[in-house]
C-alpha positions as CSV (number, residue, x, y, z in Angstrom):
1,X,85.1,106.9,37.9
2,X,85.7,105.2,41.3
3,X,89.4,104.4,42.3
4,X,89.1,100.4,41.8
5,X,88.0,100.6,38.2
6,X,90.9,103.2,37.4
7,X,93.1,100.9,38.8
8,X,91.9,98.0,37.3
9,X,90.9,99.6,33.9
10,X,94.5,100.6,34.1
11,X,96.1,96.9,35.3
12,X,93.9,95.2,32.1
13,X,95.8,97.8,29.7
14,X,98.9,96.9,30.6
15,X,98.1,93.5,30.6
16,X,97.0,94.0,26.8
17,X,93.4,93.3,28.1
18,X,90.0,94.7,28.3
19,X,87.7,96.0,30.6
20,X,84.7,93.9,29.2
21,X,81.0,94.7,30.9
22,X,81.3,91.6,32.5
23,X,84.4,92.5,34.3
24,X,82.8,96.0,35.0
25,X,79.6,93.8,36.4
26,X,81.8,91.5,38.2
27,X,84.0,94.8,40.2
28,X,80.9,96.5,41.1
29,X,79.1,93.6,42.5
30,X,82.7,93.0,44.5
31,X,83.0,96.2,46.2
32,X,79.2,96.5,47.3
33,X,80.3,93.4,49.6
34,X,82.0,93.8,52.7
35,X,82.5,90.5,53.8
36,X,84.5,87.4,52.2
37,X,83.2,86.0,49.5
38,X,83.4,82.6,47.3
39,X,83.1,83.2,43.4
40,X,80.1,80.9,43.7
41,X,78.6,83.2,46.3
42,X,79.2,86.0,43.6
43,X,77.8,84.2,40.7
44,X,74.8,83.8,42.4
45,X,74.5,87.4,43.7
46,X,74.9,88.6,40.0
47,X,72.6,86.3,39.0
48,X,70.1,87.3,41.7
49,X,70.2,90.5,40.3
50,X,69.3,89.8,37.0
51,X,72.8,90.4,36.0
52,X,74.4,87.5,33.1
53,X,78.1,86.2,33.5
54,X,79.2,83.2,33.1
55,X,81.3,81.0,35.7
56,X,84.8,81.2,34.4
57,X,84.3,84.6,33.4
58,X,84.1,85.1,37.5
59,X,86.9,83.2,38.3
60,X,89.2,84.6,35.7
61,X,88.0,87.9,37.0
62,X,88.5,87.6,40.4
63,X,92.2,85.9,39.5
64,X,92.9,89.7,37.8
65,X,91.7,91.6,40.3
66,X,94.1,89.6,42.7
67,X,97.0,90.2,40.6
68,X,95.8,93.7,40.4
69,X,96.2,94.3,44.7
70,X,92.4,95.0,44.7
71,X,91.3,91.4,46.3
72,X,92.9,88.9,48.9
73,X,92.6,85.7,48.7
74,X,91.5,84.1,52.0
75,X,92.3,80.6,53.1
76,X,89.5,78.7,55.5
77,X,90.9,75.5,55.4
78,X,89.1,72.5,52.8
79,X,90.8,73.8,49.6
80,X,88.1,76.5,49.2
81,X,88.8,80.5,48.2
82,X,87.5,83.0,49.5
83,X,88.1,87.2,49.0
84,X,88.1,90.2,50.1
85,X,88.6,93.7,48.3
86,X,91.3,95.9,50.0
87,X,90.6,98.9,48.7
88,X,88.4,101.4,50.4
């Protein structure tokens, strides 16, 4: 098991939560990237790859793993997010 999905498996259990295949889908396909990233830009890289998840799945998602300390949330300007993992 890789170091982000200990830590997350671990900040969704005390959180009462699950780590659901989507959220396992959705952490994998984060750290492969090494740039920033909008959750639209991930939706459609998950979706690219065959991969099914649905929008607010994403965004709820990358909201835990923020929470977590595994993703910044970047600030371009014009109200949209972006991220970036911090681990590894």
């Amino acid at each position: 098991m890789k170091a982000e999905e200990m830590i997350f498996r671990n900040c969704l259990i005390s959180r009462g939560l699950r780590f659901t295949p989507e959220r396992n889908i959705i952490l994998q396909e984060v750290f492969q990237r090494h740039d920033h990233f909008g959750a639209e830009d991930l939706l459609a890289s998950i979706k690219k790859k065959g991969r099914r998840t649905s929008r607010a799945t994403i965004y709820r998602t990358l909201e835990l793993l923020v929470k977590c300390g595994l993703l910044d949330v970047v600030d371009f300007g014009g109200g949209s997010h972006h991220y970036e993992h911090v681990l590894g």
